[in-house]
C-alpha positions in Angstrom: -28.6 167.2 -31.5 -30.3 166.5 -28.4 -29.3 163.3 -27.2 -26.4 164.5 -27.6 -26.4 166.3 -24.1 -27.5 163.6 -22.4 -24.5 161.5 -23.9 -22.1 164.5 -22.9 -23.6 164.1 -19.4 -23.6 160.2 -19.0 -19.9 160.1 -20.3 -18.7 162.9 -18.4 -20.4 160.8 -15.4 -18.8 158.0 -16.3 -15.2 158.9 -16.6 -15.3 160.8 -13.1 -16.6 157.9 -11.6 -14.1 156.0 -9.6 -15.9 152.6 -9.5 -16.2 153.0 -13.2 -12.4 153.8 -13.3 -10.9 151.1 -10.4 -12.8 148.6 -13.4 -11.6 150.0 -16.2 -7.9 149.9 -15.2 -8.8 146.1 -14.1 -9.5 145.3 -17.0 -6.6 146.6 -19.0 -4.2 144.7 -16.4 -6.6 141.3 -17.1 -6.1 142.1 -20.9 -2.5 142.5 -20.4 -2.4 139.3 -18.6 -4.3 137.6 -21.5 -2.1 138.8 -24.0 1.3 137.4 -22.3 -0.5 134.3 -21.4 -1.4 133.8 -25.3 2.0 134.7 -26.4 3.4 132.0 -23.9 1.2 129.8 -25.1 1.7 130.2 -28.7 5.3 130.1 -28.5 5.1 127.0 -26.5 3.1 125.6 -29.4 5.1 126.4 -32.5 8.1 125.0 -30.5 9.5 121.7 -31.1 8.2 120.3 -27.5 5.1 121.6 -27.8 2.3 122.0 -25.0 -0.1 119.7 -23.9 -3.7 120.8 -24.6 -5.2 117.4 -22.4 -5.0 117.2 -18.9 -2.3 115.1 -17.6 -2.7 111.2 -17.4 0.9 111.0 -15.2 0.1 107.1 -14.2 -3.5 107.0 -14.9 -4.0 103.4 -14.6 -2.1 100.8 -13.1 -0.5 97.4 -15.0 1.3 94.2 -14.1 3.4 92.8 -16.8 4.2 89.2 -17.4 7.1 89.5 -20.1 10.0 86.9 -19.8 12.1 88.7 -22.7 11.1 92.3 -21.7 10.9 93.5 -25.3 6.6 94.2 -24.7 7.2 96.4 -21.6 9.7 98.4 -23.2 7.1 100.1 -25.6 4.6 100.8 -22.7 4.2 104.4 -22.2 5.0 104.7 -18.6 3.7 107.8 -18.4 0.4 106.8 -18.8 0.5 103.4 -17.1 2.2 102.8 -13.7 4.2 99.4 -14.8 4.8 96.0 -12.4 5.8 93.2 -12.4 3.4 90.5 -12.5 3.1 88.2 -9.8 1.3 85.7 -7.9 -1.0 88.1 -6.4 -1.3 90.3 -10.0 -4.9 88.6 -10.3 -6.2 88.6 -6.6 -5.1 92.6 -7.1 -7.2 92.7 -10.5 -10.5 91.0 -9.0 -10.2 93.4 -5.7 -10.0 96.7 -7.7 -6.0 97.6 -7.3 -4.9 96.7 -10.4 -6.4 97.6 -13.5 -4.9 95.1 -15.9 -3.3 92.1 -16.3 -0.4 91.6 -19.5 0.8 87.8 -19.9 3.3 87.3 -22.7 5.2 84.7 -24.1 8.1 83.9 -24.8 9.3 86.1 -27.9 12.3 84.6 -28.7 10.1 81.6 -29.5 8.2 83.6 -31.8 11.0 85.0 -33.7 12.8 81.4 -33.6 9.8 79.3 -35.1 8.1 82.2 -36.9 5.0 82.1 -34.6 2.9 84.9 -33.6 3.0 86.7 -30.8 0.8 85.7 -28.0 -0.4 88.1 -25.4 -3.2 87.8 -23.2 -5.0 91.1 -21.6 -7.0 90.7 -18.6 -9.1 93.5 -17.2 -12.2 94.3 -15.3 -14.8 96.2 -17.8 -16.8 97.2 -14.8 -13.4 99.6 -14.6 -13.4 103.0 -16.3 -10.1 103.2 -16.9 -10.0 99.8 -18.6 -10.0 101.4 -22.4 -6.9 103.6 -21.3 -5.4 100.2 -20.6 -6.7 98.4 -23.4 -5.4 101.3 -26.0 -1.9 101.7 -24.6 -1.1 97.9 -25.0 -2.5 97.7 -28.6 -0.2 100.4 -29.2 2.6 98.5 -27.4 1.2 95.2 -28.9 1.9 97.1 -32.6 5.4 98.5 -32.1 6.3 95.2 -30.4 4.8 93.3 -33.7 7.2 95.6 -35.6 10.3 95.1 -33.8 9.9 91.8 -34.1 9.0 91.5 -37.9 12.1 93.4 -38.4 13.7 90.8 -36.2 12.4 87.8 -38.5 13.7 89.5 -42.0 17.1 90.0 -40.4 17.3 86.5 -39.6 16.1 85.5 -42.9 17.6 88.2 -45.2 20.8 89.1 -43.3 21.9 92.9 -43.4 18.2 93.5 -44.8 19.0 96.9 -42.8 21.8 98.2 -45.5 18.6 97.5 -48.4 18.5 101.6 -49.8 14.6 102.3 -49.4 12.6 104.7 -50.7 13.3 108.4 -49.4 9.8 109.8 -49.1 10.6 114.1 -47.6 6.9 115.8 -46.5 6.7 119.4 -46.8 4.0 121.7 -45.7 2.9 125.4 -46.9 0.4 127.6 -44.3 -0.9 126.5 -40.8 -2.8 124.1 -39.7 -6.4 124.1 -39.0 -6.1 123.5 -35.2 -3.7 126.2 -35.2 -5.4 128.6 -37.9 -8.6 128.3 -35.0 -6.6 129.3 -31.9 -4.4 132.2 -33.6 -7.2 133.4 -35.5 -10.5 132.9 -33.4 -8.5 134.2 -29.9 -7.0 137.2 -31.9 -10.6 138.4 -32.7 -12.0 137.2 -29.2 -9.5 139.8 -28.0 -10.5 142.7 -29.7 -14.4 142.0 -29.3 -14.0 140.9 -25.6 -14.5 145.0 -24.5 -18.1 145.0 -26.5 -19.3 142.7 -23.5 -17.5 144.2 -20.5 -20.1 147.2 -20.1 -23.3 146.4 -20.4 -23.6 147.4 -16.7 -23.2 151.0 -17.5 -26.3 150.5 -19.7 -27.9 148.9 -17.1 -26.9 151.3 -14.7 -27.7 154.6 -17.0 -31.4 152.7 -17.5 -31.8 150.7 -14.6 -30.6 152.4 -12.0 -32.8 155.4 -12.8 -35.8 153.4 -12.2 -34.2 152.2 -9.0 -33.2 155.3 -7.8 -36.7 157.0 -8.8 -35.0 159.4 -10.6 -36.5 158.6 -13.9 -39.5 161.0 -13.3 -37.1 164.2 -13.0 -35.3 163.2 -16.5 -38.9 162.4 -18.0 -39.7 165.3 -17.0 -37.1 167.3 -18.9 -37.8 169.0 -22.3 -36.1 166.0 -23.6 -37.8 163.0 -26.1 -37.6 159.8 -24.3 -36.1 158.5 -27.7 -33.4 160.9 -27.0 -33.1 159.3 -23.9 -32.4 156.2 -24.9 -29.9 157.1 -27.7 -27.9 159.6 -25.4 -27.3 156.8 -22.9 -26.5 154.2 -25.8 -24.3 156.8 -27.3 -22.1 157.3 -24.4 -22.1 154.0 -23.9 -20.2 153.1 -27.1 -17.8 156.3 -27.1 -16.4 154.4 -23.4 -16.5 151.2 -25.6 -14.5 153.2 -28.3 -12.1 154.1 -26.0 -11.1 151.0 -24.3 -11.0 149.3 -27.6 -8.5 151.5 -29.0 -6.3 150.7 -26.2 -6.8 147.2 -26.3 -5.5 147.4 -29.9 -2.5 149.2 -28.8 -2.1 146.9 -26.4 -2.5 144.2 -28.4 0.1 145.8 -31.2 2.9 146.7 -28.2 2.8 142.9 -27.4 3.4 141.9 -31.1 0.1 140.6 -31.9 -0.3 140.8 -36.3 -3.1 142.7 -36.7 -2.7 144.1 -40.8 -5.2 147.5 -41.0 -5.4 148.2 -37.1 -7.5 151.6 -38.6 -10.2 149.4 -40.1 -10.3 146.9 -37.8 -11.2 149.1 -34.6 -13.8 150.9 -37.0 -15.5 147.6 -37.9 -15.4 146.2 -33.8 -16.8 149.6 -32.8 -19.7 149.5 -35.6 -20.1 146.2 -33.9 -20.7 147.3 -30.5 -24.1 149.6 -32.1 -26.0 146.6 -32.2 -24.6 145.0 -29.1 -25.5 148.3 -27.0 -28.8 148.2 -28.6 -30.2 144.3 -27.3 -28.6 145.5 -23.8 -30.4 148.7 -24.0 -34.1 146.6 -24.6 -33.2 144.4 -21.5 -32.6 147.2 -19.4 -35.2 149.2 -20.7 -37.5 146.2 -19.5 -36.2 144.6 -16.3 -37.2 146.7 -13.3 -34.3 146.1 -11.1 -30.0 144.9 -11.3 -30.9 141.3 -10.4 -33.3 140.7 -13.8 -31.7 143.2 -15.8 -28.3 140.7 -15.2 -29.8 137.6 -16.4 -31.3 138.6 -19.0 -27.8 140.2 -20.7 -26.3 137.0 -19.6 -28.5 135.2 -21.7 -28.6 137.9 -24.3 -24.8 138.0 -24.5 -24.7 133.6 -25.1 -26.7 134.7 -28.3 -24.6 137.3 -29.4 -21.2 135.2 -28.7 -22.9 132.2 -30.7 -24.1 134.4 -33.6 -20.6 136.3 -33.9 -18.0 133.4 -33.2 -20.2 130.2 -35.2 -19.8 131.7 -38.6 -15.9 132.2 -38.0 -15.1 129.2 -37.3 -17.1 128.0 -40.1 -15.3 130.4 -41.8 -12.2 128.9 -41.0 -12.9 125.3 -41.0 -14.4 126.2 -45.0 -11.0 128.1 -46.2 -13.3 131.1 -46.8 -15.6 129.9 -49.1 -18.6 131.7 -48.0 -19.9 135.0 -47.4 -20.2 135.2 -43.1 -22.8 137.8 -41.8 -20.9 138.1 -38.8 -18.0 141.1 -38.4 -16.2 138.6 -36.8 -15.4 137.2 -39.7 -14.9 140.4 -41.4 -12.6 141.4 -38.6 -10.6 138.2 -39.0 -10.1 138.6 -43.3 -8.7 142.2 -42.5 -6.6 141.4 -39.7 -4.9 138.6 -41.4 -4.2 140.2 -45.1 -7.0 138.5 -46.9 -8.9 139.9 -50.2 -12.3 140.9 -49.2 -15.1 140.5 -51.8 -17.8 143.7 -51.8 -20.3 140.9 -50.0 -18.0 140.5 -47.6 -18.7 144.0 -46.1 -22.1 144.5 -47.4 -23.5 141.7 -45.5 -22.6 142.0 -42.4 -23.4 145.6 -42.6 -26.7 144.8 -43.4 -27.1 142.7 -40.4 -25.5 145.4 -38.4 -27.8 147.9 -39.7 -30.9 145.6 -39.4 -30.5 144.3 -36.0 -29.6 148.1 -34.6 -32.9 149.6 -36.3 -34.7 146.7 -34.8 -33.1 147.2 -30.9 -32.9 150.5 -30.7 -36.8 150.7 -32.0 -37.8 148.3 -29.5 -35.9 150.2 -26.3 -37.3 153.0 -27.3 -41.2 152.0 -27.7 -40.1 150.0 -23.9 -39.4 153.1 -22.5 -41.7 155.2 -23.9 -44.6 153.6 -21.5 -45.1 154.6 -18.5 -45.9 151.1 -17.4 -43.1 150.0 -18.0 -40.9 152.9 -16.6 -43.1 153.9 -13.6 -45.3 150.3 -13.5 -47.3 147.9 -13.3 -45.2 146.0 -15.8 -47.4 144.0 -18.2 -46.3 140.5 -19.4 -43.9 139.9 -22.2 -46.8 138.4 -24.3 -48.6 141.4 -24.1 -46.0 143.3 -24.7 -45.3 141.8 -27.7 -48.7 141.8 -29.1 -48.9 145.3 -28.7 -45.6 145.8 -30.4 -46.6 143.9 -33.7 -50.6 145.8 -33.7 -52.6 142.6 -32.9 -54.0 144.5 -29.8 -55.1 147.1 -31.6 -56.6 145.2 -34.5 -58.5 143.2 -31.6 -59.6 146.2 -30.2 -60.8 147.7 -33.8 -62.6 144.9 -33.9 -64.4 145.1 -30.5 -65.5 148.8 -31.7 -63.1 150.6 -29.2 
């Protein structure tokens, strides 16, 4: 086949290229990074201590603390709230902005004595931002304080109402969570589709940068269909793709990362990357230099992201209820064990197959024009009533 000379030629290009080669060896030592950096971070999660997924709130807020008996200050979190003792400047501090709450309590052995409820008074400045960080932590002291002291009450009415047997209630709990079912899963995939959006500069170089470099008249003018052109370039495009995958997945499998079927997987990612080569190859069959070629991938690629990563995590969130268009999903049921349904791969096959007819069509009627390869570019309203025939029905009807 034809184009595929022109893909021998842009790959071989490509691989003796030491720019292309610095990157792609970058990017293999980010990956590896990644992947140690997720392990760490997963192990630190199914630990017992756990990780903190908020950023730290080490003394957030400041409070004074009126408590004669001291039982309310011992269930402040003082790692939140930077605890003192109240004084007779606590209030001048709370009106001029250095304090940022106020706690008077009473007395609680008078409380636990006469069977009274507890009274605690809260004083803060709502002009203060941090005042429902304040407000939350001392409910939350307020309500284990209530309980100690409830306990306190039946023990002086009921003696040893600590030895009464109660009810021994045991949880237990089968499969992950959801929270942890989204990282697991949804990072896994990001993983292995993350290489699909790490070269669309070669397309925009192989397109782009012929334009740029005026060399796109010499390869017009080889015995050579533009179409085959444009699928040469795309093809070499996705073997580099094909290549880097495969070693991200061996990466990936090295590092202990449970991917079940790692064959099918890689096919279903590279199959993937058709379509994604394709909208990059339209963009840079249009844009007529780096700079406009760049943002419109960037924006291209926030579409694709959105249309492959939504339906997993509905996916997820749903249990697998539904049929997902996107191989994202289809990547996650095989990587993780699960039963696929014939409309499982059908569908996103036909999306696959839709979407690449669609964008390799349109790159190729693009660069087919000489107005568009050699200039003036027309607008994309004109463009795009050419490409659906109303121009030439307008025209039909003018008699031309």
């Amino acid at each position: 086949m034809r184009y595929w000379t022109i893909s021998k030629w842009e790959l071989k290009n490509t691989l003796q290229s030491r720019k292309f080669l610095l990157i792609f060896f970058f990017q293999l030592t980010v990956l590896v990074m990644m992947v140690f950096f997720f392990n760490g971070f997963m192990a630190n999660i199914e630990s017992q201590e756990g990780v903190g997924l908020t950023p730290s709130l080490n003394e957030f807020a400041s409070l004074d603390v009126d408590d004669p008996q001291g039982i309310f200050k011992k269930n402040l979190n003082p790692e939140i709230l930077k605890i003192g003792l109240a004084n007779n400047d606590s209030s001048q501090s709370l009106k001029q902005g250095k304090l940022n709450g106020l706690l008077l309590v009473q007395n609680t052995s008078a409380s636990i004595n006469y069977l009274s409820p507890l009274q605690s008074e809260i004083l803060i400045d709502y002009s203060d931002p941090k005042r429902s960080v304040v407000r939350d932590e001392v409910i939350l002291a307020s309500n284990k304080t209530a309980s100690i002291i409830s306990q306190q009450m039946i023990d002086k009415i009921i003696p040893n109402s600590e030895n009464i047997n109660e009810p021994q209630i045991q949880e237990q709990t089968t499969g992950e969570s959801l929270p942890m079912q989204l990282i697991k899963k949804i990072m896994t995939a990001i993983l292995l589709f993350l290489p699909l959006f790490l070269f669309g500069n070669l397309v925009v170089d192989s397109i782009v940068g012929e334009k740029e470099r005026k060399t796109g008249e010499i390869l017009i003018a080889m015995p050579i269909s533009r179409s085959y052109i444009i699928l040469g370039k795309s093809l070499a495009v996705i073997m580099t793709m094909a290549i880097q995958v495969a070693l991200w997945i061996i990466i990936m499998l090295v590092a202990g990362f449970s991917l079940g079927n790692p064959l099918l997987v890689y096919l279903i990612v590279i199959i993937s990357a058709v379509p994604i080569v394709g909208i990059t190859t339209i963009v840079a069959a249009y844009a007529k230099n780096f700079k406009e070629a760049g943002i419109g991938i960037t924006f291209a690629y926030i579409g694709i992201v959105g249309f492959l990563i939504v339906p997993a995590l509905a996916y997820i969130a749903q249990q697998g209820n539904n049929i997902s268009f996107s191989t994202m999903t289809l990547v996650i049921k095989i990587f993780s064990g699960e039963s696929l349904r014939w409309g499982d791969i059908i569908i996103p096959m036909i999306f696959i197959l839709i979407i690449s007819i669609f964008s390799y069509g349109s790159a190729i009627w693009l660069f087919k024009k000489d107005e568009i390869v050699f200039g003036p570019r027309p607008g994309i309203v004109k463009l795009f009533m050419d490409f659906i025939g109303i121009t030439t029905i307008i025209r039909k009807i003018k008699g031309f």
